[in-house]
Structure formats: structure tokens, C-alpha cells
Backbone bond lengths (Angstrom), bond angles and torsions (degrees), N, CA, C in turn:
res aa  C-N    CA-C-N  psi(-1)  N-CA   C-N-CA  omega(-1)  CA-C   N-CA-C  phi
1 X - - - 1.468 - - 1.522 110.76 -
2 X 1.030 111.77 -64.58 1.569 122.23 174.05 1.741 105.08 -44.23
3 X 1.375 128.91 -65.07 1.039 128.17 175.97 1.415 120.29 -33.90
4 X 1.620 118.03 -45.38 1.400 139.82 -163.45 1.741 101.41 -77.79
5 X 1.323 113.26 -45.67 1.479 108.43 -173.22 1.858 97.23 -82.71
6 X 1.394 132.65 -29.29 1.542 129.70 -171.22 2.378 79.27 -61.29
7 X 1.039 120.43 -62.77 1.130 115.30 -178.07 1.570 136.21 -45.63
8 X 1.245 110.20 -22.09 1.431 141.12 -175.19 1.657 87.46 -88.72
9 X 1.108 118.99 -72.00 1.574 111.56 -168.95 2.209 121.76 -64.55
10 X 1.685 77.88 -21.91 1.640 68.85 158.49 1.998 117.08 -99.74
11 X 0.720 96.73 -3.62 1.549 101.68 162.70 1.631 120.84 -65.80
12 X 1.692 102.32 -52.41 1.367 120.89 147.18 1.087 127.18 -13.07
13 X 1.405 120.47 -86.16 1.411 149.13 153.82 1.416 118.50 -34.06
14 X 1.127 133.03 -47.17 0.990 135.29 177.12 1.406 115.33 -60.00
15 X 1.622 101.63 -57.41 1.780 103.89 178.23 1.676 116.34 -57.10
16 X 1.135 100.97 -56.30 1.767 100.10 163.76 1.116 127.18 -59.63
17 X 1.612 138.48 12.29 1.580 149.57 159.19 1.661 74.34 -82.36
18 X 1.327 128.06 -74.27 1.455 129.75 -137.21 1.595 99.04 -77.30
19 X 1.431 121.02 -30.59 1.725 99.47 172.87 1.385 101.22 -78.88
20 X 1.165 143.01 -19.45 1.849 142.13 178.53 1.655 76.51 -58.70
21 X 1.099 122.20 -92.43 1.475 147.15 -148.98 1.755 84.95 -22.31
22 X 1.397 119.06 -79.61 1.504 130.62 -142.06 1.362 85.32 -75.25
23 X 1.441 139.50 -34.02 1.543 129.00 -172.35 1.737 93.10 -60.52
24 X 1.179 113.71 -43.95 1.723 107.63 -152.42 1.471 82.82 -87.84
25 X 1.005 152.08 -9.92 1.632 109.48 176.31 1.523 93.41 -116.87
26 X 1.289 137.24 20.14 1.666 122.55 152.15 1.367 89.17 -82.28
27 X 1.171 141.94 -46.29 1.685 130.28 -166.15 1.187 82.47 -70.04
28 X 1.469 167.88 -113.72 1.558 160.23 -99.46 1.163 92.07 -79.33
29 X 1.322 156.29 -4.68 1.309 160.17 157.20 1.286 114.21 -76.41
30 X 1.174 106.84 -53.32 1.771 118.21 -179.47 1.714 90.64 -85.31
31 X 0.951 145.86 -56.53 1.421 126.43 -173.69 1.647 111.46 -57.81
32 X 1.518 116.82 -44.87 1.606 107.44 -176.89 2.234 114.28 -64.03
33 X 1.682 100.94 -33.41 1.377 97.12 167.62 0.965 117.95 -44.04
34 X 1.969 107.80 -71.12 1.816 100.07 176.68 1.350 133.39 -31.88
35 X 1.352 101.86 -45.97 1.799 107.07 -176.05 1.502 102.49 -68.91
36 X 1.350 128.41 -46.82 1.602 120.53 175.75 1.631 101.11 -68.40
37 X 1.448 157.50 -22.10 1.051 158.21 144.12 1.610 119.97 -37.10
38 X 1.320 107.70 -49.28 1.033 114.29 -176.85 1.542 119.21 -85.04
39 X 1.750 120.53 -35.42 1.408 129.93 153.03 1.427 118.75 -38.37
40 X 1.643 102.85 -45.62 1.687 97.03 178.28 1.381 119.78 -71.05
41 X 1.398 106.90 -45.10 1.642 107.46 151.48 1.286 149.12 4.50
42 X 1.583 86.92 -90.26 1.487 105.50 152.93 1.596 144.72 -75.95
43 X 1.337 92.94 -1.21 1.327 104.16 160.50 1.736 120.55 -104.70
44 X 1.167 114.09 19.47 1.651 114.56 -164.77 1.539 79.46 -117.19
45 X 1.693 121.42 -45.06 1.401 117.95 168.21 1.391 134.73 -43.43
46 X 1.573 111.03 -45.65 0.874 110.28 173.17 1.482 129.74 -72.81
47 X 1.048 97.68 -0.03 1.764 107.35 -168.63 1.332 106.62 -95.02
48 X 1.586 90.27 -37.82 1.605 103.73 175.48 1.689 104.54 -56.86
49 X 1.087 101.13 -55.35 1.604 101.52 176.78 1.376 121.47 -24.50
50 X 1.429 109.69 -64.30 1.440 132.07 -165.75 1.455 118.40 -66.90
51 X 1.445 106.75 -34.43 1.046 110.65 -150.73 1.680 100.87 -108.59
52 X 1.627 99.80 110.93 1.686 107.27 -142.99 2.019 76.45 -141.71
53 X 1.780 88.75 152.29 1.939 76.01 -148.39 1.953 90.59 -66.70
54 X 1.602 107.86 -21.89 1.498 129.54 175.76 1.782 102.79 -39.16
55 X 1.172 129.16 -53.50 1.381 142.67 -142.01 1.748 78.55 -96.02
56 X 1.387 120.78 -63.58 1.571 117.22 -146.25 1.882 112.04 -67.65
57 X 1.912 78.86 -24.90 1.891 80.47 175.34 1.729 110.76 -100.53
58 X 1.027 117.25 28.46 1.311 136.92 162.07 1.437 113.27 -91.64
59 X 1.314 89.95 -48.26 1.553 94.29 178.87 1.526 119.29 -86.27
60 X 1.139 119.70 -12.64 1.481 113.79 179.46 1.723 104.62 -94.87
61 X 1.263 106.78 -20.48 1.560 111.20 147.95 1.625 123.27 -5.61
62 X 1.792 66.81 -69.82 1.850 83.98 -149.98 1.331 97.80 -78.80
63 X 1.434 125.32 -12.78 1.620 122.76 -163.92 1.603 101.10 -106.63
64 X 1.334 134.48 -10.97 1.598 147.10 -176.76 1.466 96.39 77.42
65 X 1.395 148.83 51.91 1.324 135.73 -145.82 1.449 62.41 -120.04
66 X 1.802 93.65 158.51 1.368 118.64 171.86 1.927 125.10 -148.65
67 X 2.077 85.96 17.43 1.326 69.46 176.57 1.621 103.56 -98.10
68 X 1.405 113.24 -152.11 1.682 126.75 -146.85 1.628 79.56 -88.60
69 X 1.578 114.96 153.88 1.590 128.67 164.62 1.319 99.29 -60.83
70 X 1.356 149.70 -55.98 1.169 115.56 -137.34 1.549 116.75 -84.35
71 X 1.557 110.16 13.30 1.293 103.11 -176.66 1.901 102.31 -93.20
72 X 1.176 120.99 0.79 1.373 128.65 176.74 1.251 119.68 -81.91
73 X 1.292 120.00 150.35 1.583 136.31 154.73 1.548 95.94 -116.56
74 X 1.318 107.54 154.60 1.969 131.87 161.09 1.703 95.76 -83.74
75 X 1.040 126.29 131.13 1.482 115.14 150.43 1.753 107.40 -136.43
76 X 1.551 105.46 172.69 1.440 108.45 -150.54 1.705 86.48 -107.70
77 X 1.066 97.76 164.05 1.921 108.80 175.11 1.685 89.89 -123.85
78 X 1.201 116.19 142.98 2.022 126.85 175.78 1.657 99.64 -38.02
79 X 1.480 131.13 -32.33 1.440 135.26 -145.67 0.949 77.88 -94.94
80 X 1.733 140.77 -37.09 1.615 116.26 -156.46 1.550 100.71 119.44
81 X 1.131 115.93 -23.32 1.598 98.88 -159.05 1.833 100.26 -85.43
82 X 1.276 91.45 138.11 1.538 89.70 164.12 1.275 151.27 -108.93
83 X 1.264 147.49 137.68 1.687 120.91 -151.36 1.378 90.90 -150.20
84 X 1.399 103.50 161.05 1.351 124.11 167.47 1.492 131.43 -65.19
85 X 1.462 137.52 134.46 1.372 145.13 176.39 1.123 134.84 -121.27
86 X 1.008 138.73 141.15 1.699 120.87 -169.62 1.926 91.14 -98.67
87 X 1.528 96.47 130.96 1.726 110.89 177.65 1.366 100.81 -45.90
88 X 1.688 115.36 130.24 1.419 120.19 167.45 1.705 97.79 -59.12
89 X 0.757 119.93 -35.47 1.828 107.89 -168.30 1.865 109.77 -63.42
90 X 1.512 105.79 -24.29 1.345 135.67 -165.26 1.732 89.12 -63.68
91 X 1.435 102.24 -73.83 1.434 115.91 -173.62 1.498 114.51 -60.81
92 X 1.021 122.47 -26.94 1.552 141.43 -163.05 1.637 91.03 -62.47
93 X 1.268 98.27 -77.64 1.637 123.66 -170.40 1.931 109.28 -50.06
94 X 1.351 96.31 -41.50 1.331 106.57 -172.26 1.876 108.87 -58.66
95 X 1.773 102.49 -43.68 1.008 122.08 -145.37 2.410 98.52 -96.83
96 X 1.837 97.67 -16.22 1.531 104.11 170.88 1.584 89.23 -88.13
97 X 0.810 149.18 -92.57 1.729 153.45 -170.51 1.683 93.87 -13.92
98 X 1.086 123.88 -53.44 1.274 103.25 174.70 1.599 141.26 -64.39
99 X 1.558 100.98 -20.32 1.288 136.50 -179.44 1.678 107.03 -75.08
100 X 1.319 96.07 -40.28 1.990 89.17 -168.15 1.592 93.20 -95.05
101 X 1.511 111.82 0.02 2.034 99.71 -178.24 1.642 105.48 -98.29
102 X 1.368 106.23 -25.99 1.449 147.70 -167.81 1.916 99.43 43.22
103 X 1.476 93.28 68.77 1.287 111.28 179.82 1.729 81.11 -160.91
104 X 1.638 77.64 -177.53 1.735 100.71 178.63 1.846 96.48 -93.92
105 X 1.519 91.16 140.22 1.567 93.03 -179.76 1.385 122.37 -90.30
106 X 1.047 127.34 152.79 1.802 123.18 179.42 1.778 101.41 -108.40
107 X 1.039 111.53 170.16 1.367 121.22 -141.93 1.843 101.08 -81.20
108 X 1.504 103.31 -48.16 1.162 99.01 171.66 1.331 143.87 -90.30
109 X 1.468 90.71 40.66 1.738 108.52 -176.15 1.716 99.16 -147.44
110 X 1.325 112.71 16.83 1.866 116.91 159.33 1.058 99.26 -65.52
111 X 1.399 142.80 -72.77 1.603 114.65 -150.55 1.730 121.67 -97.12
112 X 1.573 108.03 25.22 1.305 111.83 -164.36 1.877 63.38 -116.98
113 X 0.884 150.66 -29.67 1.421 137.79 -176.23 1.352 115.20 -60.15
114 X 1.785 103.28 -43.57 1.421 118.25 -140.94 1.871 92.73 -88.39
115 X 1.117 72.65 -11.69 2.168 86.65 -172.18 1.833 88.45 -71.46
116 X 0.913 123.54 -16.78 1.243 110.18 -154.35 2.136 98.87 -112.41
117 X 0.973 124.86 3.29 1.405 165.54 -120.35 2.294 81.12 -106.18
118 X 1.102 127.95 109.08 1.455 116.85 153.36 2.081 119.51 -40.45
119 X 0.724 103.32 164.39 1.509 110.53 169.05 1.379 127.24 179.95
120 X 1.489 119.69 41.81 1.720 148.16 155.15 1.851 90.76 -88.48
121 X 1.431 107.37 130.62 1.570 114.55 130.89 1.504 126.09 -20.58
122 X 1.294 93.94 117.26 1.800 86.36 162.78 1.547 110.91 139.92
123 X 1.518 121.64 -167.61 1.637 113.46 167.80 0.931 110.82 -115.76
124 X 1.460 106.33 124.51 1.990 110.70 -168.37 1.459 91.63 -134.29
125 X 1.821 118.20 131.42 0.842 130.41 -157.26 1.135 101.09 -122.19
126 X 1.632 127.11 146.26 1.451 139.77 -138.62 1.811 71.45 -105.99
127 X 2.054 85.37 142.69 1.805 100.65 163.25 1.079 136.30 -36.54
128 X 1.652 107.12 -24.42 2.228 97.07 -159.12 1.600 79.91 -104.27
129 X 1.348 132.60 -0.21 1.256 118.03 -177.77 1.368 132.10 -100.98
130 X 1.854 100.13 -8.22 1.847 95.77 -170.80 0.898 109.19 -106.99
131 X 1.261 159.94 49.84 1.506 137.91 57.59 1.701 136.54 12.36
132 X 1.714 94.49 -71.07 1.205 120.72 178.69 1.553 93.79 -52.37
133 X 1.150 122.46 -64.31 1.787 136.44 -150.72 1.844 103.92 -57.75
134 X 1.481 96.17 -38.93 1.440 92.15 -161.41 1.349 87.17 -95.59
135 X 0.993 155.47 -23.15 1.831 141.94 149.49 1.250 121.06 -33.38
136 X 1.638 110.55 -29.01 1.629 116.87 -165.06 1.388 97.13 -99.18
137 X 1.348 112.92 -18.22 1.333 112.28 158.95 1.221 153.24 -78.65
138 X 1.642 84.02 -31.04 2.129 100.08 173.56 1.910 91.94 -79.59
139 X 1.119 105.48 -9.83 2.077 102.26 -164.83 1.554 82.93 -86.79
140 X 1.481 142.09 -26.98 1.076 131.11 178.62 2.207 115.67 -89.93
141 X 1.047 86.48 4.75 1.720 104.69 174.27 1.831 109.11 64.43
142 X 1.622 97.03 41.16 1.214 120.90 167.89 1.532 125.70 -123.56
143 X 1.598 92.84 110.42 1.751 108.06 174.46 0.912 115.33 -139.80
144 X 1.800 125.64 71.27 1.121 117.06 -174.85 2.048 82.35 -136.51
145 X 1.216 114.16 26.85 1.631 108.08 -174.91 1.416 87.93 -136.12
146 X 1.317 101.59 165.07 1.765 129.41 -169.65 1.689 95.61 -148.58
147 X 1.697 103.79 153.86 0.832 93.98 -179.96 1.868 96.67 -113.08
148 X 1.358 127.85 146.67 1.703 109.47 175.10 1.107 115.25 -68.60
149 X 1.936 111.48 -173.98 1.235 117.06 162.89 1.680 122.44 -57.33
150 X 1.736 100.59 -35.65 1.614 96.75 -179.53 1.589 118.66 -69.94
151 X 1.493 121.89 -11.67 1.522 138.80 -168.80 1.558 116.90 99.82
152 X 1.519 101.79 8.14 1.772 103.04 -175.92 1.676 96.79 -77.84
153 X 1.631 94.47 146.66 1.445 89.85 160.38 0.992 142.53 -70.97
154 X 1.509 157.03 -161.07 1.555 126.53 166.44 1.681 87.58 172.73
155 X 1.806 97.33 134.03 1.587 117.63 -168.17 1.277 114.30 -93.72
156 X 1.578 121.01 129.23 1.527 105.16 -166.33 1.709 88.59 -121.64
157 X 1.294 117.21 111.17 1.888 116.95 171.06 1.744 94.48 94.91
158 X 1.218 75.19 -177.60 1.282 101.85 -178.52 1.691 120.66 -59.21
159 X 1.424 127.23 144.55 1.118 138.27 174.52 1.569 105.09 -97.15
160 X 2.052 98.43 120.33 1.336 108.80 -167.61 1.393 109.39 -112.92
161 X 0.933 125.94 -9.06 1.485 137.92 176.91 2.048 132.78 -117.15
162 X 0.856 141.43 138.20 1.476 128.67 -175.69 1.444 107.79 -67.65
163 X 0.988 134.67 -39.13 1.728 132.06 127.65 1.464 119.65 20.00
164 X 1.758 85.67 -87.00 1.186 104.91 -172.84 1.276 131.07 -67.19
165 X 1.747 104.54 -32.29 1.568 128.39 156.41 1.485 121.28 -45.42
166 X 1.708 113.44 -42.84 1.016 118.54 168.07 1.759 130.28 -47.16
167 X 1.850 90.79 -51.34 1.350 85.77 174.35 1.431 126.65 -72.86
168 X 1.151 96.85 -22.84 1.632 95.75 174.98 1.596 128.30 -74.71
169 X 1.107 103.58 -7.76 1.608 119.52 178.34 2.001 102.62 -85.19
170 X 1.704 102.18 -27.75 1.492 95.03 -173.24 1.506 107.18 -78.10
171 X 1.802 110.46 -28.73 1.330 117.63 -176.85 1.522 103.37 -58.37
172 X 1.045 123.52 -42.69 1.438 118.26 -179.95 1.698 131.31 -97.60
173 X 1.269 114.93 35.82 1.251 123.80 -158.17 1.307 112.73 -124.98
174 X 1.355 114.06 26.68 1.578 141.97 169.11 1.337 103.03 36.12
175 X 1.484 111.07 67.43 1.139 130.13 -169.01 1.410 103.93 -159.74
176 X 1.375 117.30 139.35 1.943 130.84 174.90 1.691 98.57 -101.01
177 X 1.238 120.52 112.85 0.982 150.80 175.21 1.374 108.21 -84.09
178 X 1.389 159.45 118.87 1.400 153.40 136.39 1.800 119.94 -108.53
179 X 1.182 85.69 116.27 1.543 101.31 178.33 1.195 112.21 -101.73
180 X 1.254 127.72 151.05 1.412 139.88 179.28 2.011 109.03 -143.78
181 X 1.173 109.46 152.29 1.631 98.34 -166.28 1.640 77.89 -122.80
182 X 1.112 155.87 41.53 1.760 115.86 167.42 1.570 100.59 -105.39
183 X 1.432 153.60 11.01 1.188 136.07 156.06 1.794 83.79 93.44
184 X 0.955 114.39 11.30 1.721 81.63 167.66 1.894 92.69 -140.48
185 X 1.465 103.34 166.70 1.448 110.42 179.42 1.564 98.73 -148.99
186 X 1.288 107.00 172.50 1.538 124.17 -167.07 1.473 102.52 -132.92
187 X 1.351 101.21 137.13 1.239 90.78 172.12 2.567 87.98 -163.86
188 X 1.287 95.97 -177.01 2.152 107.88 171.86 1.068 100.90 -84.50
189 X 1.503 102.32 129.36 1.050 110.28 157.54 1.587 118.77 -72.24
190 X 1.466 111.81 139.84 1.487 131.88 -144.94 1.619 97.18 -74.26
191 X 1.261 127.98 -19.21 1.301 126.87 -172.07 1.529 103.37 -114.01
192 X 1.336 134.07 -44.17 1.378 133.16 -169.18 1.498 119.27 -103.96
193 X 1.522 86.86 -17.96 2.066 86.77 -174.35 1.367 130.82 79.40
194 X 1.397 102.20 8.45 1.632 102.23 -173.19 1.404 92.27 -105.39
195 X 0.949 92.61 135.31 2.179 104.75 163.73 1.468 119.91 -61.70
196 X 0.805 87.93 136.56 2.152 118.15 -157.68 1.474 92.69 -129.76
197 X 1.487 95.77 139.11 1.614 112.25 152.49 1.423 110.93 -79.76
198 X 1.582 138.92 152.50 0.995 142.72 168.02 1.677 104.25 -143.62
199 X 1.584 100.38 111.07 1.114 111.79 -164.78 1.309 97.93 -95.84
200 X 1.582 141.37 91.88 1.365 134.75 167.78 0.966 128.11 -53.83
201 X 1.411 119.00 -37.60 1.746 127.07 -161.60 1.399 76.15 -67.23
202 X 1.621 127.60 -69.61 1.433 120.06 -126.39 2.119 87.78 -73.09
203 X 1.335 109.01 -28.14 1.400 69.93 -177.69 2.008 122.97 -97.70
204 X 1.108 102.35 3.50 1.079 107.35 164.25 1.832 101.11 -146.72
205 X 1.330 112.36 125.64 1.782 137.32 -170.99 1.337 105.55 -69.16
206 X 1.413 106.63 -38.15 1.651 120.12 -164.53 1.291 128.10 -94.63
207 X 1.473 86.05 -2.30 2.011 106.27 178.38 1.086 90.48 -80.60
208 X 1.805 122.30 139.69 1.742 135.46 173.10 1.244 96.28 -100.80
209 X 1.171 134.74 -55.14 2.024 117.05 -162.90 1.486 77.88 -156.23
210 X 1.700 82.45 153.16 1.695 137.01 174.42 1.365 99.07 -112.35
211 X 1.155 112.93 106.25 1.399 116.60 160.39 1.569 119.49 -101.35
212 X 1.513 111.31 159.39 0.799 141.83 162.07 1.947 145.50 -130.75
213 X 0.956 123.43 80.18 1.178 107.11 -171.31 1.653 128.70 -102.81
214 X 1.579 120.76 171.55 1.265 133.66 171.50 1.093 134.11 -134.64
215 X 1.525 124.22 73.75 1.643 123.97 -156.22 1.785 116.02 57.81
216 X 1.222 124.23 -111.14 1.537 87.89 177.43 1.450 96.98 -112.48
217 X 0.960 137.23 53.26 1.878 141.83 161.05 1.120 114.99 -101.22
218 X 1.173 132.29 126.79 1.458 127.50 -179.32 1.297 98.89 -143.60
219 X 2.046 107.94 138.88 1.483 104.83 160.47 1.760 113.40 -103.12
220 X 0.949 99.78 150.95 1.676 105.01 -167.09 1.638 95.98 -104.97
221 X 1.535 132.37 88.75 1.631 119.34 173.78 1.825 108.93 -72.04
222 X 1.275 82.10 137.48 2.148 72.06 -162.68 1.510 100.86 -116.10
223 X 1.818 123.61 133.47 1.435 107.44 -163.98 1.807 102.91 -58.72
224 X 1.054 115.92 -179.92 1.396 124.36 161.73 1.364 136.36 -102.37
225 X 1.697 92.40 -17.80 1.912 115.70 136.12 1.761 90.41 80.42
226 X 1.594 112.07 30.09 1.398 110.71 166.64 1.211 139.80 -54.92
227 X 1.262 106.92 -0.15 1.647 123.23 -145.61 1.705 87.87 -140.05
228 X 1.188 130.86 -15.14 1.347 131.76 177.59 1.565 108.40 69.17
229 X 1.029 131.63 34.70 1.023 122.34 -139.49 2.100 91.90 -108.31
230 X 1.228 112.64 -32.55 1.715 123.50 161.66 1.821 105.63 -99.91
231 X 1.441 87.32 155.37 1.810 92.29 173.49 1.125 104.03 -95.19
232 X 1.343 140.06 158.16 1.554 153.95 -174.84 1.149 99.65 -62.52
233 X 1.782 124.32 -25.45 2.072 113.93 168.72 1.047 114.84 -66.29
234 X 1.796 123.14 -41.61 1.296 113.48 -173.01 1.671 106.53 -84.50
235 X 0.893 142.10 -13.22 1.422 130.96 132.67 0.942 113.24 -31.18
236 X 1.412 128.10 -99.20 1.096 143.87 -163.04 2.015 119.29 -12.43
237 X 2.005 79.54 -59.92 1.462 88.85 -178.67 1.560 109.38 -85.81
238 X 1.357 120.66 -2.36 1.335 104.96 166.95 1.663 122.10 -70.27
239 X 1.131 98.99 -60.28 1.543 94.12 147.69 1.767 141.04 -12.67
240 X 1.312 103.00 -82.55 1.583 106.35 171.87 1.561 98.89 -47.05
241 X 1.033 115.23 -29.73 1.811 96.82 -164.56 1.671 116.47 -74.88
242 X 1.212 103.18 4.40 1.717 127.51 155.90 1.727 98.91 -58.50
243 X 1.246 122.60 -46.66 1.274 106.60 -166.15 1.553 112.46 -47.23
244 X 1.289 125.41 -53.90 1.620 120.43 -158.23 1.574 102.95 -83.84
245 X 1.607 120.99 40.43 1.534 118.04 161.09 1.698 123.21 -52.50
């Protein structure tokens, strides 16, 4: 008897190490968001600051730029100097519209695209690519994911690899993930504003992803690795390393 309850109370003990345990690292979770919440914050402020329509056509001045202000932000350099940027949301949008046409988009067919745009959590992989995706996956000796009817990914069993851990950490990281595999991405050109293809792979083979992001949306352009030029691991793990956005 005595033996049985000394056992009972470390059982006790034990579980209350493990609810301490999981309380303190959802708070170090929820405390590091805020601080990356709050960094973006204050940096969307400050931009806001700067970016005065006075300041932006000052600055395109000096650069001969001629496309429209509103695709600009002002941002600051530590020295003071200030220069012009094209809005990540600018490029973001430019660069999903191209993704769901899987062409380059023309201007008056952005928001009849963007209508068409996922918006669940998670990694949802563009049409001409999941094929591609789940090849790069069985080549990584992973088949324990499916992709759905909507294109989300989705985990079936157990996770056997850090790989595989990876992806499953992005599925749940209250974050929209979009990947695309053809080696090319879209995005304004920085001086005129018109949408350009920018084919990375072709000009550099060895580049893995073009990113783009928008608060927590991100498109992932993924090479298509025609040229063999990366192995399907360093893909692979370039990828997961999206998780800690």
C-alpha cells in the first residue's frame, strides 16, 4: 500500500512538471509572436510615416521611376538615408495572380484572379505543381502526405523523418503557405510598375525559392530543378525553413 501511493504521488508530480512544461513554452510562443507582431508593427508605422505622396515623388525623382505611387513604401537605411520600395503586399499579390493563372498576369484580370486566391491556414499547393510536389516528396522517402481536393496538404500517420516534421509544423503554423514549382515568379518592375516575369531558375539554376510574403501569406516560387542542378533534400529543406516566419 504504502509503496503504491509513494508511486501515485510521483505520477502526481510528474504530470504537473509536464502541465508547467507545456504552459511555459505556449507563453514563449505567444510572447516571441507578440514581439515579431509587434516588430512588424512598428515597422509598417514607420513607413507609414515616411511615405508622404511629397517624399515618394521626390524619390522617384531621383531614380527616373515612372510608375504610379501607390505601389511604394519610403523605408529608412540605420545612416538615415531613405529610398524607395515596392510594398511587399504589392509584390505578394502580383506574384499569387500569377500563380493561380500560372502565366504572367495582366492588369485587368488581378482582382478577378485574386477572388479566386485560397484563404484556410496551411500548405496548399498550386495545380501545375502537385504532381511535381508529391515526387519531391516520395524522392525525399516521404509518403505519409496527400494532397486534397482543395490543394491543401494533409498528414496521414505518423511523421518519420525531420522533413516530414518540418512539414507538419508549417501545416500548423497559422500561416497560408503557397507553393508553386515552375522556377519562374512574377512580380513590378521596380522602376515602371508593370508586371514582369522573372525567371530565377533560368538565370541562376541553384536558386531554390523566391519568396514572397504578406503578413502571414506567403508564396513559395520553387525551382523546378530542370537542370539538376539542387538535390530534392536541399529543396526539400529549403522549404521547411519557411516554418519559423
Amino acid at each position: 500500500m504504502k509503496k503504491s501511493k509513494v508511486l501515485l504521488w510521483w505520477l502526481v508530480a510528474l504530470f504537473l512538471i509536464f502541465i508547467i512544461f507545456v504552459f511555459c513554452f505556449h507563453k514563449q510562443q505567444s510572447d516571441e509572436n507578440r514581439k515579431k507582431e509587434k516588430q512588424t508593427l512598428n515597422q509598417v508605422e514607420q513607413s507609414e510615416n515616411l511615405s508622404t505622396p511629397e517624399k515618394i515623388n521626390d524619390l522617384k525623382n531621383e531614380i527616373h521611376a515612372t510608375a504610379q505611387n501607390d505601389i511604394y513604401q519610403v523605408e529608412k537605411e540605420s545612416s538615415g538615408r531613405t529610398f524607395l520600395q515596392v510594398k511587399p503586399q504589392v509584390q505578394f499579390e502580383v506574384d499569387l495572380a500569377g500563380i493561380l493563372k500560372n502565366a504572367k498576369p495582366e492588369e485587368d484580370e488581378l482582382e478577378e484572379l485574386l477572388q479566386q486566391a485560397p484563404t484556410e491556414d496551411g500548405v496548399w499547393i498550386a495545380k501545375q505543381a502537385r504532381n511535381d510536389f508529391l515526387q519531391l516528396l516520395k524522392e525525399n522517402q516521404i509518403e505519409n502526405f496527400t494532397i486534397d481536393s482543395n490543394g491543401y496538404l494533409q498528414k496521414n500517420g505518423a511523421s518519420m523523418t525531420n522533413l516530414a516534421n518540418g512539414l507538419e509544423q508549417m501545416m500548423q503554423n497559422h500561416h497560408l503557405y503557397i507553393l508553386n514549382m515552375t522556377g519562374m515568379a512574377y512580380q513590378r518592375d521596380y522602376l515602371t510598375g508593370e508586371i514582369m516575369e522573372y525567371p530565377f531558375e533560368e538565370m541562376d539554376p541553384e536558386q531554390i525559392v523566391e519568396p514572397y510574403q504578406n503578413d502571414r501569406m506567403v508564396t513559395l516560387e520553387i525551382t523546378s530543378n530542370q537542370k539538376g542542378k539542387v538535390t530534392p533534400k536541399e529543396i526539400l529543406e529549403t522549404i521547411v525553413q519557411y516554418t519559423n516566419l
